[in-house]
Biotite code that builds the C-alpha atoms (Angstrom):
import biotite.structure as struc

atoms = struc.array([
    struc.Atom([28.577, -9.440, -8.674], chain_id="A", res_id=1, res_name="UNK", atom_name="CA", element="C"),
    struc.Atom([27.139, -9.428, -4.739], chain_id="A", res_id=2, res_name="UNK", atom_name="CA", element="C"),
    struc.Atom([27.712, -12.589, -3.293], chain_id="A", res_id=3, res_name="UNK", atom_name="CA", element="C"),
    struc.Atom([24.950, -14.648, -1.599], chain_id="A", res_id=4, res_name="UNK", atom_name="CA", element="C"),
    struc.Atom([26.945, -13.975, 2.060], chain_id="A", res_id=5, res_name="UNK", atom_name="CA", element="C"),
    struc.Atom([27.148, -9.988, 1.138], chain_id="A", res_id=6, res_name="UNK", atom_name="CA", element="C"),
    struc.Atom([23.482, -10.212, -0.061], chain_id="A", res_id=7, res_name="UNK", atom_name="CA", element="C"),
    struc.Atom([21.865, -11.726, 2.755], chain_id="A", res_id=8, res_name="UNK", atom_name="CA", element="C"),
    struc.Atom([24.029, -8.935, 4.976], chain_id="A", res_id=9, res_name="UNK", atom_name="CA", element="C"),
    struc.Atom([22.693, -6.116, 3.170], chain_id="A", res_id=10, res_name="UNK", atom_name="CA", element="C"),
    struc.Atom([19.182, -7.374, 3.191], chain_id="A", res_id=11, res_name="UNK", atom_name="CA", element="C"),
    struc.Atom([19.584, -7.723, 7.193], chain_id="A", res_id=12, res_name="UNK", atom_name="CA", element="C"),
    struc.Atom([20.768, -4.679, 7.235], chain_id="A", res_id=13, res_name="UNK", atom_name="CA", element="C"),
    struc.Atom([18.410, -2.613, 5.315], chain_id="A", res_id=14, res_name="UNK", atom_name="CA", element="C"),
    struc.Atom([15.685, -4.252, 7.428], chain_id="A", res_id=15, res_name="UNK", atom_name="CA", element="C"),
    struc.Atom([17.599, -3.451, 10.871], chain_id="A", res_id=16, res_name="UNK", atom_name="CA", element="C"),
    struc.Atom([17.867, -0.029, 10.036], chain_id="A", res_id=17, res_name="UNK", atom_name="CA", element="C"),
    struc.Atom([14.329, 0.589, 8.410], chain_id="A", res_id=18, res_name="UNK", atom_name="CA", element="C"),
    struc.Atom([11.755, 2.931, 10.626], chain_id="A", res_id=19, res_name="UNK", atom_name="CA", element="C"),
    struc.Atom([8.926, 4.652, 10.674], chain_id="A", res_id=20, res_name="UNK", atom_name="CA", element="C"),
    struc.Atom([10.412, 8.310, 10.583], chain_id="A", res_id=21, res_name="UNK", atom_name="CA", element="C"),
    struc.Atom([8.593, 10.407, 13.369], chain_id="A", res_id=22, res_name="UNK", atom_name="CA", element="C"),
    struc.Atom([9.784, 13.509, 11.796], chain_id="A", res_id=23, res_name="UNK", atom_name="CA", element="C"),
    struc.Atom([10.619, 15.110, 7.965], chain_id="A", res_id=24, res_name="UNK", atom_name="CA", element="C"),
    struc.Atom([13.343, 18.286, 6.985], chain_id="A", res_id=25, res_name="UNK", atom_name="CA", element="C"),
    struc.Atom([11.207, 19.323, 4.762], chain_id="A", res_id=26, res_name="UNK", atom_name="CA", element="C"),
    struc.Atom([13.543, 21.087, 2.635], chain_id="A", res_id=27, res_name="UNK", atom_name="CA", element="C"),
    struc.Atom([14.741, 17.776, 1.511], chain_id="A", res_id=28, res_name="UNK", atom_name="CA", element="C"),
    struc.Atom([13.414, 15.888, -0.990], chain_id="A", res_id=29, res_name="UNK", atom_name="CA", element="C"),
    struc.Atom([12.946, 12.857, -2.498], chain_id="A", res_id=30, res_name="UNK", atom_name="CA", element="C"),
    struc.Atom([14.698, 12.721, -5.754], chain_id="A", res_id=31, res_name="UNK", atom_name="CA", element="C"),
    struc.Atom([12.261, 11.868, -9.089], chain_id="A", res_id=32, res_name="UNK", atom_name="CA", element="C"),
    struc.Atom([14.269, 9.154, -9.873], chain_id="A", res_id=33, res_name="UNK", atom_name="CA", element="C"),
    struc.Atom([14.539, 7.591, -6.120], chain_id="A", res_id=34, res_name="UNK", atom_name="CA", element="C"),
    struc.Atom([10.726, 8.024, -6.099], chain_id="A", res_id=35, res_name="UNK", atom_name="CA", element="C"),
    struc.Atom([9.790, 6.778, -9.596], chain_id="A", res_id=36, res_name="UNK", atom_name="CA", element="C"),
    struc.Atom([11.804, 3.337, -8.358], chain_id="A", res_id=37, res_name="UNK", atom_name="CA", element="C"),
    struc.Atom([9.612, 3.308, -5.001], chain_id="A", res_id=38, res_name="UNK", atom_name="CA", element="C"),
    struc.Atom([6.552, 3.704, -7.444], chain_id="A", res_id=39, res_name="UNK", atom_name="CA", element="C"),
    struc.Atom([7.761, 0.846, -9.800], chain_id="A", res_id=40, res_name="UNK", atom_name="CA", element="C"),
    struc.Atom([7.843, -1.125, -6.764], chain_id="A", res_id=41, res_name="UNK", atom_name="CA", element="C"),
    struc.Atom([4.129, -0.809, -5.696], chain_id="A", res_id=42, res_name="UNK", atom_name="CA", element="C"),
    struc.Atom([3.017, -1.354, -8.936], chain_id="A", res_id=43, res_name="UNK", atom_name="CA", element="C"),
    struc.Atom([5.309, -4.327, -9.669], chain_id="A", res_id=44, res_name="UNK", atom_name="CA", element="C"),
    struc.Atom([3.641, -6.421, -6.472], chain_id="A", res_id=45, res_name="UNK", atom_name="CA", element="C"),
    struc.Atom([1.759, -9.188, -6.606], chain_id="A", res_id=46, res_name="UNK", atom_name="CA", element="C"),
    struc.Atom([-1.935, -9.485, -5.410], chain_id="A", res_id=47, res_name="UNK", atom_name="CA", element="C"),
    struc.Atom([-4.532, -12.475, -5.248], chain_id="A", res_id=48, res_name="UNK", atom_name="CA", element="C"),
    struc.Atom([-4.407, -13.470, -8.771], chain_id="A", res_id=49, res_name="UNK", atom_name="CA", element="C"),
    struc.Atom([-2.493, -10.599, -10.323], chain_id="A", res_id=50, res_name="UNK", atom_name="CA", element="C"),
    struc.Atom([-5.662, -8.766, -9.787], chain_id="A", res_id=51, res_name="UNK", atom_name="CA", element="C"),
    struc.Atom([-4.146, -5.383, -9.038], chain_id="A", res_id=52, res_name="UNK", atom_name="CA", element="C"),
    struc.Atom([-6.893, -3.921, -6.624], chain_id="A", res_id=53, res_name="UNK", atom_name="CA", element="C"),
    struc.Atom([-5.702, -1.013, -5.765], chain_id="A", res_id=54, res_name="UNK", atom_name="CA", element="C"),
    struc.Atom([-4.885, 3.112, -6.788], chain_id="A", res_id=55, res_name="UNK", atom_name="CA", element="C"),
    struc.Atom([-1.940, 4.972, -5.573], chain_id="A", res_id=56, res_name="UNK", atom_name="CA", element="C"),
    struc.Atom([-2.250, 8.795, -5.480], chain_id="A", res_id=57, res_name="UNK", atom_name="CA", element="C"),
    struc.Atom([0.747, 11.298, -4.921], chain_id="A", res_id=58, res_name="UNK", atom_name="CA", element="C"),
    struc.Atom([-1.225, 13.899, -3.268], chain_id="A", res_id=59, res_name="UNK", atom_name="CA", element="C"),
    struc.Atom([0.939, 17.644, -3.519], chain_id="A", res_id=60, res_name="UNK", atom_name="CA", element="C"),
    struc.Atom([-2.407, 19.971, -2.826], chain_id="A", res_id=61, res_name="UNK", atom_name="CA", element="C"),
    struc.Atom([-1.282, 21.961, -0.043], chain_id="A", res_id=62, res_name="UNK", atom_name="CA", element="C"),
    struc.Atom([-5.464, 23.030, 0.907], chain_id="A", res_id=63, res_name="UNK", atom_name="CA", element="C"),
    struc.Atom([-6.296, 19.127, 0.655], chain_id="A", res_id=64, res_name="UNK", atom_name="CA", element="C"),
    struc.Atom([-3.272, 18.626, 3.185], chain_id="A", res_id=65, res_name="UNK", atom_name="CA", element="C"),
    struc.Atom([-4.782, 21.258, 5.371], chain_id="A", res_id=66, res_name="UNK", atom_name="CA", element="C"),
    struc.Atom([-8.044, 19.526, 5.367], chain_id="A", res_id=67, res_name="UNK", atom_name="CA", element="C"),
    struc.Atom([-7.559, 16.014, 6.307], chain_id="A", res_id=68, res_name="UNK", atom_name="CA", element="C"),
    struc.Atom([-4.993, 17.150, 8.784], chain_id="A", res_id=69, res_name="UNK", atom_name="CA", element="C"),
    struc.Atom([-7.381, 17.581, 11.908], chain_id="A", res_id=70, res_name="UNK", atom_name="CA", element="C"),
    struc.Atom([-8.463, 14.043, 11.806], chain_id="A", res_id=71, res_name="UNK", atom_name="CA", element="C"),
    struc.Atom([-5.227, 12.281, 10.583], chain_id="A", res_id=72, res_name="UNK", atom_name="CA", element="C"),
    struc.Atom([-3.276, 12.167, 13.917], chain_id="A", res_id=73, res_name="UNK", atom_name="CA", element="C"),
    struc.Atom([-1.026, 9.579, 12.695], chain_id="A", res_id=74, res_name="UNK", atom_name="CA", element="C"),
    struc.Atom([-0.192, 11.569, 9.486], chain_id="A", res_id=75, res_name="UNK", atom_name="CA", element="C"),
    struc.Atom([0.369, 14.980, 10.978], chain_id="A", res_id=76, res_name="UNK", atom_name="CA", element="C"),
    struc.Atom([4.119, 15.655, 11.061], chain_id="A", res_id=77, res_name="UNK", atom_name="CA", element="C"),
    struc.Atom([3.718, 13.422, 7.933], chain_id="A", res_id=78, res_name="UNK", atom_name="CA", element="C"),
    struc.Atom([1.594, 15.664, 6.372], chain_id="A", res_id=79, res_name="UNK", atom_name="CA", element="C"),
    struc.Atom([3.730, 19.233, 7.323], chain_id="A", res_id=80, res_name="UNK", atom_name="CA", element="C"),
    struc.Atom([7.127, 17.959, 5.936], chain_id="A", res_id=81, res_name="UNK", atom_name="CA", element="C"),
    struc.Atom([7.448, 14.412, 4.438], chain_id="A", res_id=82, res_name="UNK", atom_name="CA", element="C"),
    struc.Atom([8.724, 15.242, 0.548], chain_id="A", res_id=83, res_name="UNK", atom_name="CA", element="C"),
    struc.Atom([6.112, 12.931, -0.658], chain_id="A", res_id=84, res_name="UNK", atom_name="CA", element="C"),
    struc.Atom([2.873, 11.914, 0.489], chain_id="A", res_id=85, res_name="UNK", atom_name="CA", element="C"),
    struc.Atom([0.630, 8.992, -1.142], chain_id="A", res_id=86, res_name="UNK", atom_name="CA", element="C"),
    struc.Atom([-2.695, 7.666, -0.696], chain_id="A", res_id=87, res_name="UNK", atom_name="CA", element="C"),
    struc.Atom([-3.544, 4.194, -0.739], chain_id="A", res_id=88, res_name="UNK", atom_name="CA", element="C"),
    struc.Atom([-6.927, 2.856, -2.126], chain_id="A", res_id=89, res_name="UNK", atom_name="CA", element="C"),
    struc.Atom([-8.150, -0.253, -2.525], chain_id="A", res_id=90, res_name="UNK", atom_name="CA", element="C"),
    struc.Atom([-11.159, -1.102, -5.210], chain_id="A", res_id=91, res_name="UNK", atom_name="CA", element="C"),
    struc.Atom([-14.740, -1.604, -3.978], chain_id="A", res_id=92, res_name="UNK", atom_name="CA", element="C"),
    struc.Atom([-16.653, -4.840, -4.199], chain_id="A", res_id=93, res_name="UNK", atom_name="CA", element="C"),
    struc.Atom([-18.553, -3.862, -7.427], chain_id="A", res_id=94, res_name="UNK", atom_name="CA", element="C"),
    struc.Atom([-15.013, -3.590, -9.279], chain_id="A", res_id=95, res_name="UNK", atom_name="CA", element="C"),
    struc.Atom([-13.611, -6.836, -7.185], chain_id="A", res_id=96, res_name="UNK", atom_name="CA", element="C"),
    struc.Atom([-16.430, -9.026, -7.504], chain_id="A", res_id=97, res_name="UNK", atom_name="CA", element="C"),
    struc.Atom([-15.615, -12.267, -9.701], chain_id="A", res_id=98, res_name="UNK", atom_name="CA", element="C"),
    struc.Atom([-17.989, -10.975, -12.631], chain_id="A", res_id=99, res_name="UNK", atom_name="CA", element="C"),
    struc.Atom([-17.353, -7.131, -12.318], chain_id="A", res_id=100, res_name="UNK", atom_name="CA", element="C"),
    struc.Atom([-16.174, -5.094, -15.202], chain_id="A", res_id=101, res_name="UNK", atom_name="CA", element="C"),
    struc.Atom([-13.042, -4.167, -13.910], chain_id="A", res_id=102, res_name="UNK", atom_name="CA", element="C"),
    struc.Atom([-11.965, -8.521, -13.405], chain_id="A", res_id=103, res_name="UNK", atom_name="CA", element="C"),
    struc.Atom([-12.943, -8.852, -17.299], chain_id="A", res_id=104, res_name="UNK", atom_name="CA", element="C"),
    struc.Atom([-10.495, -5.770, -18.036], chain_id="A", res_id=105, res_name="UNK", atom_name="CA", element="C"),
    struc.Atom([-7.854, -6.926, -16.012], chain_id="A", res_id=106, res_name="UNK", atom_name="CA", element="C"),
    struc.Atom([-8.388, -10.382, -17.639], chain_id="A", res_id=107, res_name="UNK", atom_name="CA", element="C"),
    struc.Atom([-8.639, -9.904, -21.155], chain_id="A", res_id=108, res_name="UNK", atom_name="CA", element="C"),
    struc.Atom([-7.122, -6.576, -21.055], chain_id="A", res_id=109, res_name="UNK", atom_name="CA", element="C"),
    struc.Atom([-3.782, -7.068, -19.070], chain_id="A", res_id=110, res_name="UNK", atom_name="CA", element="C"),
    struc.Atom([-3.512, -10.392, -18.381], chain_id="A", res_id=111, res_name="UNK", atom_name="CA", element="C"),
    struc.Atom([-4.704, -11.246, -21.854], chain_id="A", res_id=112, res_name="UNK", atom_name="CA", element="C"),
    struc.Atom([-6.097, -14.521, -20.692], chain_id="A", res_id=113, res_name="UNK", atom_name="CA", element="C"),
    struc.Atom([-7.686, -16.723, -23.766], chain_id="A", res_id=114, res_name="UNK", atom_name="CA", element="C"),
    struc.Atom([-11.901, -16.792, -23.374], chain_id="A", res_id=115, res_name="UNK", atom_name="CA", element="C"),
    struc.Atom([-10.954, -20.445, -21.806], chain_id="A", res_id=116, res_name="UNK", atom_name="CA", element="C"),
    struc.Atom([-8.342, -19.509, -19.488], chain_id="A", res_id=117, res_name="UNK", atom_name="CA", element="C"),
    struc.Atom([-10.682, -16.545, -18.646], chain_id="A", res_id=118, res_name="UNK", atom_name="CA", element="C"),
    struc.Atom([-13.608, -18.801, -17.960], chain_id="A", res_id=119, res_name="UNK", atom_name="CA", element="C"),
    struc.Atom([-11.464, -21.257, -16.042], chain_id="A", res_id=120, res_name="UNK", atom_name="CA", element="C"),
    struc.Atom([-9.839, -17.853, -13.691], chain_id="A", res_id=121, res_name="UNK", atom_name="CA", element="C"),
    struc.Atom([-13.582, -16.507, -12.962], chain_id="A", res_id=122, res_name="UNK", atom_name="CA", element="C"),
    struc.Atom([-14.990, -19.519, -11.955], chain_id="A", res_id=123, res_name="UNK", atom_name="CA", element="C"),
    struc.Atom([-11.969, -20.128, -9.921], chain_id="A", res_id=124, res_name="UNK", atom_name="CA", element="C"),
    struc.Atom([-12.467, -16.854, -8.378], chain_id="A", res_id=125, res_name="UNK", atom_name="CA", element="C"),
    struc.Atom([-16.035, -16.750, -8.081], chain_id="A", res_id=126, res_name="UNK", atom_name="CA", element="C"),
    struc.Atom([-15.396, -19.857, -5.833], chain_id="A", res_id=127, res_name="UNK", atom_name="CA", element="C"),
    struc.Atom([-12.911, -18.392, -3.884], chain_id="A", res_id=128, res_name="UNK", atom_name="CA", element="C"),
    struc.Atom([-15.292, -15.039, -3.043], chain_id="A", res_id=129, res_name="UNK", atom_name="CA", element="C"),
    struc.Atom([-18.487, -17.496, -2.510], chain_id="A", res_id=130, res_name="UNK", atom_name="CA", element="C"),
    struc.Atom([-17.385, -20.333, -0.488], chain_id="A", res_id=131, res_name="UNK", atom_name="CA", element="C"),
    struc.Atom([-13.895, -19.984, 1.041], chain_id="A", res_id=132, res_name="UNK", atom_name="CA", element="C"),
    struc.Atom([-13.622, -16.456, 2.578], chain_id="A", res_id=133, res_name="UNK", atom_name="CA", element="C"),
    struc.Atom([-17.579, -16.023, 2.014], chain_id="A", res_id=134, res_name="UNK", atom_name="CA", element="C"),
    struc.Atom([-16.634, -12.554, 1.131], chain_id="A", res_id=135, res_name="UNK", atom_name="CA", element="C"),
    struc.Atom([-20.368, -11.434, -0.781], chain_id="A", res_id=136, res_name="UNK", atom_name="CA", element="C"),
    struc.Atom([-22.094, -11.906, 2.319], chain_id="A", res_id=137, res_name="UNK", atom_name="CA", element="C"),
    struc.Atom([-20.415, -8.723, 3.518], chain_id="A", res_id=138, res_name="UNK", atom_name="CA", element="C"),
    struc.Atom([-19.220, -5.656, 1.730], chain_id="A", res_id=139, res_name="UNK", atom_name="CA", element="C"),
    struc.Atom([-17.105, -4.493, 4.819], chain_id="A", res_id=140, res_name="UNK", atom_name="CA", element="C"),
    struc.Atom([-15.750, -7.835, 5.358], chain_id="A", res_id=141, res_name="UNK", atom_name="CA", element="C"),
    struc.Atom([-15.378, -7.870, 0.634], chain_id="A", res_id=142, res_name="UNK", atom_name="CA", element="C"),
    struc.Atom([-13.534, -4.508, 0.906], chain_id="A", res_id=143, res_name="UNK", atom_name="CA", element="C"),
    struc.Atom([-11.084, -5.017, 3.848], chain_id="A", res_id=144, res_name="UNK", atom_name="CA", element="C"),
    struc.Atom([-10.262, -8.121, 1.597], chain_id="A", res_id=145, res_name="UNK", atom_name="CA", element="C"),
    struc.Atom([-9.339, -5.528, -0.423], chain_id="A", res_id=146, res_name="UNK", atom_name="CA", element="C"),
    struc.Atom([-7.407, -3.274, 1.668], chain_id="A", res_id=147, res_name="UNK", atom_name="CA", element="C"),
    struc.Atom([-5.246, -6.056, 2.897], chain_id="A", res_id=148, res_name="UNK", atom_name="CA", element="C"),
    struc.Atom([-3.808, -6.598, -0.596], chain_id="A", res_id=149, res_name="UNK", atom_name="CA", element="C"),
    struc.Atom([-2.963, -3.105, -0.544], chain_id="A", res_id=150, res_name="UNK", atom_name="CA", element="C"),
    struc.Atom([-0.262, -3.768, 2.184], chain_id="A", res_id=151, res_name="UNK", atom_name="CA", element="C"),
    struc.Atom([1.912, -5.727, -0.316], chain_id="A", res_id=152, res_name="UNK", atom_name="CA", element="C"),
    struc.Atom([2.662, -2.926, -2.512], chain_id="A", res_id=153, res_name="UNK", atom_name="CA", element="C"),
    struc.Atom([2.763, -0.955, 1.050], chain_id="A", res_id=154, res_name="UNK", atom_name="CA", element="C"),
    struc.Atom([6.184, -3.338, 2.166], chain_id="A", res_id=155, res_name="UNK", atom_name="CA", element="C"),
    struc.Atom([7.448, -3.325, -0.939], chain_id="A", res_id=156, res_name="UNK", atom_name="CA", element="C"),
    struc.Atom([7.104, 0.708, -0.695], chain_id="A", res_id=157, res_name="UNK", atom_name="CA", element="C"),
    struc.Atom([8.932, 1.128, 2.673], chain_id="A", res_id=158, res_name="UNK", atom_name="CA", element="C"),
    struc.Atom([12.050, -1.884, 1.874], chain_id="A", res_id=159, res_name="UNK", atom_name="CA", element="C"),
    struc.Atom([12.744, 0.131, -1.753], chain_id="A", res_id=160, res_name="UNK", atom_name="CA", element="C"),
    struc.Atom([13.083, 3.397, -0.232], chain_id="A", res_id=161, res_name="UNK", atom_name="CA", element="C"),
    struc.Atom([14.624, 1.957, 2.471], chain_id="A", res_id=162, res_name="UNK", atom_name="CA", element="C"),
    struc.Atom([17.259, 0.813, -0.120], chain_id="A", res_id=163, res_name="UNK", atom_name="CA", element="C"),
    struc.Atom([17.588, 3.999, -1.448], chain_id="A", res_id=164, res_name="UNK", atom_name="CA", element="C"),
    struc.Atom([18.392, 5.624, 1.953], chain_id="A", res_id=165, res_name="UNK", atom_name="CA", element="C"),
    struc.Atom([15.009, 7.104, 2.001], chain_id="A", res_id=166, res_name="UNK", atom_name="CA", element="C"),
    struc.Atom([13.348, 7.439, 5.252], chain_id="A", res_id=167, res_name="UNK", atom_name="CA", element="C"),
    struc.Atom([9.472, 6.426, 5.509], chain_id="A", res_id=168, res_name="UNK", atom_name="CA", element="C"),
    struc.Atom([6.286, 6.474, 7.670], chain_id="A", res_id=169, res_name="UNK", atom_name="CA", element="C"),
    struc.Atom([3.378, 3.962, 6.999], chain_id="A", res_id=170, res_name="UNK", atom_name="CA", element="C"),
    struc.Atom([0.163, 5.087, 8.588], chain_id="A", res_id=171, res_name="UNK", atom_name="CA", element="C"),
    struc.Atom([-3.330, 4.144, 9.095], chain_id="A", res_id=172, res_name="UNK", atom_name="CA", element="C"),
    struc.Atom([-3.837, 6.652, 12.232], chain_id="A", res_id=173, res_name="UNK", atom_name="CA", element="C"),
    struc.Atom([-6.703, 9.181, 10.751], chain_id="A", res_id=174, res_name="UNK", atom_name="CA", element="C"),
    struc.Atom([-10.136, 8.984, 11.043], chain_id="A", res_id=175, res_name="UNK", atom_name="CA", element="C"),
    struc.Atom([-11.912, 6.985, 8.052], chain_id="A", res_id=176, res_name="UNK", atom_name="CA", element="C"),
    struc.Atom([-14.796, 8.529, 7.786], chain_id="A", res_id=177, res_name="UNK", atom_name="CA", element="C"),
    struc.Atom([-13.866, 12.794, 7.783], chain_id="A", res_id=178, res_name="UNK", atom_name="CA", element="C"),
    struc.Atom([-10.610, 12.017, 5.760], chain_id="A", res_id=179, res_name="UNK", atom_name="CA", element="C"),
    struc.Atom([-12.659, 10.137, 2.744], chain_id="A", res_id=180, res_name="UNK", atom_name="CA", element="C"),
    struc.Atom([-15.529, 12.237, 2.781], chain_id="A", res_id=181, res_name="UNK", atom_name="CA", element="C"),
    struc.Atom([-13.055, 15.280, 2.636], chain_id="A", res_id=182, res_name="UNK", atom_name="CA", element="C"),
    struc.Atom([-10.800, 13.268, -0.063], chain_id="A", res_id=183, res_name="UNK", atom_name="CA", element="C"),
    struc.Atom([-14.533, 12.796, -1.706], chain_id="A", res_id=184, res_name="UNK", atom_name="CA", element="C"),
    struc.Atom([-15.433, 16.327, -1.761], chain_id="A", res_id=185, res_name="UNK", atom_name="CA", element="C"),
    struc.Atom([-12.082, 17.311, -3.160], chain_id="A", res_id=186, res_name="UNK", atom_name="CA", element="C"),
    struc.Atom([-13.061, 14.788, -6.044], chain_id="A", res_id=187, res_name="UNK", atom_name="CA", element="C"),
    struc.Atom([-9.635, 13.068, -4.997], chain_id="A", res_id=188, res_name="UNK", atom_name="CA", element="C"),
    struc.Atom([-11.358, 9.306, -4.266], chain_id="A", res_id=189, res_name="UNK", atom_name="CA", element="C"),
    struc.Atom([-14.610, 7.782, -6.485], chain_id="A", res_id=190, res_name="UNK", atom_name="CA", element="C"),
    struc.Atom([-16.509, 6.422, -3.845], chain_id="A", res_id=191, res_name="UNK", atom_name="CA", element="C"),
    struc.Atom([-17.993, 4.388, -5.860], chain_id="A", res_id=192, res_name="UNK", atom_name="CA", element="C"),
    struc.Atom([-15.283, 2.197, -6.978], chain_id="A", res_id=193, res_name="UNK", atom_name="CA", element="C"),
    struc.Atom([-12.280, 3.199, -4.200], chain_id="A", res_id=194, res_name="UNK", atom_name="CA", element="C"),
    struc.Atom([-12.023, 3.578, -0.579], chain_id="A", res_id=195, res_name="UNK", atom_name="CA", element="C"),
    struc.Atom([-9.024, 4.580, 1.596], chain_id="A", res_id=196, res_name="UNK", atom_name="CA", element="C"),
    struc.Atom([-6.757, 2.084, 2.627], chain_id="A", res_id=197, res_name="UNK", atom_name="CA", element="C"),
    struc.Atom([-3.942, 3.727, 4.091], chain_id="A", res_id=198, res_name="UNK", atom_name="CA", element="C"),
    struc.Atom([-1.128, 5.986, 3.901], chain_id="A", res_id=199, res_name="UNK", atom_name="CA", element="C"),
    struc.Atom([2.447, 6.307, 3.500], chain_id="A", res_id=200, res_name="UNK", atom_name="CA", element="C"),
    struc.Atom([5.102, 9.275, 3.646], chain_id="A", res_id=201, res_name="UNK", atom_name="CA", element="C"),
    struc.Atom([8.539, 9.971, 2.129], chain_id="A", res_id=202, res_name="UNK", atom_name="CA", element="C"),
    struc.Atom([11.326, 12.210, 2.881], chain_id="A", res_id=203, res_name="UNK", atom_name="CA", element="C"),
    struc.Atom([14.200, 12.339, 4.726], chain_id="A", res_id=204, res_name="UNK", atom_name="CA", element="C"),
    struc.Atom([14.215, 12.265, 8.999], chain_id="A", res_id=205, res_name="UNK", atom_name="CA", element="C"),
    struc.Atom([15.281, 15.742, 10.946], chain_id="A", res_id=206, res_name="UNK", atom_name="CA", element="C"),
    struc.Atom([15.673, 13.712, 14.300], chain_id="A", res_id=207, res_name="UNK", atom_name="CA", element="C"),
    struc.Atom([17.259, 10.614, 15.406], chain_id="A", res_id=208, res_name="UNK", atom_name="CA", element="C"),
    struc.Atom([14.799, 7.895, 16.327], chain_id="A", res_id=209, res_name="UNK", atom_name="CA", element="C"),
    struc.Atom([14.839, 5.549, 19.301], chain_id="A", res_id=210, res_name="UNK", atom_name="CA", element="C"),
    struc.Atom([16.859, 1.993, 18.498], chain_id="A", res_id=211, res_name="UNK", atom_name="CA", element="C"),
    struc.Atom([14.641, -0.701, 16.667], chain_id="A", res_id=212, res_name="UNK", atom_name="CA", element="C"),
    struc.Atom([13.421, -3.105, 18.955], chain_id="A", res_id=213, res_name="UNK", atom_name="CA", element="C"),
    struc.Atom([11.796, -6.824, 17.616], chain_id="A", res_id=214, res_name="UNK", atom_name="CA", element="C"),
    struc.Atom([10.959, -10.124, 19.095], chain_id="A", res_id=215, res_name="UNK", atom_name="CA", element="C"),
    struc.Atom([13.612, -12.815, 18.854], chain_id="A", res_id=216, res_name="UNK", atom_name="CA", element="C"),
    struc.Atom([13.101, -15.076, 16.437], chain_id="A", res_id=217, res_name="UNK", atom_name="CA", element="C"),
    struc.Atom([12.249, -18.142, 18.239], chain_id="A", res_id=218, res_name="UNK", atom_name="CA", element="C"),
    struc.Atom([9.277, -16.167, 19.716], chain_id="A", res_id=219, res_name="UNK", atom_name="CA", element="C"),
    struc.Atom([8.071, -15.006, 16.087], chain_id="A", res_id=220, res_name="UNK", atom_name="CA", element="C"),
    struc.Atom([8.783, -18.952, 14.387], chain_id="A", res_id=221, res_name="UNK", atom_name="CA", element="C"),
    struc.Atom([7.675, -22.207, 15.043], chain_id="A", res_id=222, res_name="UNK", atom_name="CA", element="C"),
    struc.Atom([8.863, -25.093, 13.252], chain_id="A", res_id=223, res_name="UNK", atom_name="CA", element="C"),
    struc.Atom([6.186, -28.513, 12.754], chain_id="A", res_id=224, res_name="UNK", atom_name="CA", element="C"),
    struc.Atom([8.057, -31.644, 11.851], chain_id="A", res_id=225, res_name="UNK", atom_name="CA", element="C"),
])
C-alpha cells in the first residue's frame, strides 16, 4: 500500500501538472471506463445538505455543437475536438426551495430521512434560504446559489481525470443567454427546473501548454492564532 509520503507526492503532483487544455487530437478518446470514473466522481460530491442540485449532460449531437458554437468563445476548440463534452446545470429555485417537490424527493426518497428527521432538515433549511443568505428575495441571487454547488462536482471532474492522465478544460466563456435558449430549443435544458451552469471538456491535448504558474503559498494563506 501507498505510503502517506508517496501519497501526498502524487497528490502534488497531479495538481502541478493539471491544466486547462487549450487544444484536443480529436482522434483520441476518452476511454468508457476512464470516463464512467470521472462521472462517478461528479455524482459522488457533496453539496449543501446532500441536496444534489444539479444535472450533468454528455452532449454528442454534432448540429447542437454547431449551434452554440458562435456564442461559446471559451468552448470553441472545446467544442471541435475534446472526446467528451458535458453540460453543467444547476436546479431552479422552484426545485431548490426548502418546501419544493424535488427537497421532499431527495428527502424521503434518497436520503430516506424519517417524517421527524425530515421535518427537523426543512425547517433547518428553510432557515438557512430565509434568513442567512436571504436567498427568496432574489431568484438570480437563489439560482447562482445554485450554480456554485455545481463547481464541486466540477473539481472533482478535472482532479479524477487528471488522475487518469486525461487532459481537461473547464469553461464558463459563452454567452448565457443564446447558448440556453439554443440548448432550450433543442429540448436539451427544462427551463423550468434547470439553467446552465457551466461547462467542461475531455480529451487528450495536441499541443504543449505554457508552464503552470500559482501564487506562493504565503500569499494564498493566512494563519490567525
Amino acid at each position: 500500500m501507498t505510503n502517506k509520503k508517496e501519497m501526498r507526492e502524487l497528490i502534488l503532483n497531479i495538481f502541478n501538472t493539471r491544466y486547462a487544455c487549450k487544444g484536443y487530437d480529436p482522434e483520441k478518446k476518452v476511454s468508457e471506463e476512464d470516463f464512467k470514473v470521472i462521472m462517478e466522481a461528479a455524482r459522488l460530491s457533496p453539496s449543501s445538505m446532500g441536496l444534489e442540485p444539479w444535472k450533468f449532460v454528455l452532449l454528442n449531437n454534432k448540429d447542437i455543437k454547431e449551434k452554440i458554437r458562435p456564442y461559446a468563445w471559451g468552448a470553441e476548440v472545446s467544442l471541435a475536438g475534446a472526446s467528451h463534452f458535458v453540460l453543467i446545470l444547476a436546479r431552479k429555485p422552484i426545485d431548490m426551495k426548502y418546501d419544493s417537490d424535488y427537497i421532499e424527493y431527495m428527502m424521503n426518497d434518497v436520503q430516506h430521512f424519517t417524517d421527524e428527521l425530515r421535518a427537523v432538515r426543512k425547517n433547518k433549511l428553510k432557515d438557512f434560504q430565509e434568513k442567512d443568505l436571504k436567498l427568496l428575495e432574489s431568484e438570480r441571487v437563489f439560482f447562482e446559489w445554485v450554480c456554485r454547488q455545481t463547481y464541486i462536482p466540477l473539481a472533482n471532474m478535472l482532479t479524477a481525470a487528471a488522475m487518469l492522465g486525461v487532459d481537461s478544460t473547464p469553461m464558463e466563456g459563452f454567452n448565457y443567454d443564446q447558448v440556453e435558449k439554443i440548448l432550450i430549443e433543442e429540448g436539451v435544458i427544462d427551463p423550468e427546473h434547470f439553467g446552465l451552469s457551466c461547462m467542461i471538456a475531455f480529451g487528450y491535448k495536441n499541443r504543449d501548454h505554457r508552464p503552470k504558474t500559482r501564487r506562493k503559498m504565503e500569499a494564498v494563506l493566512e494563519i490567525i492564532e
